[in-house]
C-alpha positions, 0 to 999 in steps of 0.5 A: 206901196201900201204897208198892210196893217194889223193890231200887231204893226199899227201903233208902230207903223202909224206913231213912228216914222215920222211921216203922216200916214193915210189909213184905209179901213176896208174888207174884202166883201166891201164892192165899194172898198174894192174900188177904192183900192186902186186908188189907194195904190195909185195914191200910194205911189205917187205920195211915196217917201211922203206919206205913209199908205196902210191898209186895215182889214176890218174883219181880221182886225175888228178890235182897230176897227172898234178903237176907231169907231168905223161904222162904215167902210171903206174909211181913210183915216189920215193920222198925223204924229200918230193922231186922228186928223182926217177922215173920209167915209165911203168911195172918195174920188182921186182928187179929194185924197190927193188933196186933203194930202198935198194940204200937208204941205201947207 
């Protein structure tokens, strides 16, 4: 299950836990975002209990999207201890998530 982040939960949701937490930047206006979203779900899921799946929605949290530098969405961002590791831009298939994902375990 995804964990919908805002500017109140991010720094806590995403810098403690320790788990690596994959972060969809997105907006409800974006068709390319609501295609993606599926796809996070299923990521979601199957990842569950190792990997941390949020969701920001970059017209209620402008000031995350601005720290961020999105200039394009839908953006994944996957941060590990709290820091930028990974970023994907636009629609990304399935397989690219899961393996920038399961590369964690290496």
């Amino acid at each position: 299950m995804e964990i919908i982040l805002d500017e109140n939960n991010f720094e806590q949701e995403v810098k403690e836990g320790g788990l690596p937490v994959l972060v969809d930047f997105w907006a409800a206006w974006c068709g390319p975002c609501q295609m993606l979203g599926p796809v996070i779900t299923q990521v979601a899921e199957e990842y569950q209990g190792k990997v941390k799946v949020g969701k920001v929605n970059v017209d209620e949290n402008p000031n995350l999207a601005g720290k961020f530098g999105i200039m394009g969405i839908p953006t994944m961002i996957l941060f590990i201890n709290g820091e930028e590791k990974e970023r994907l831009v636009g629609v990304a298939p399935k397989e690219r998530i899961t393996k920038l994902l399961d590369a964690l375990k290496q």
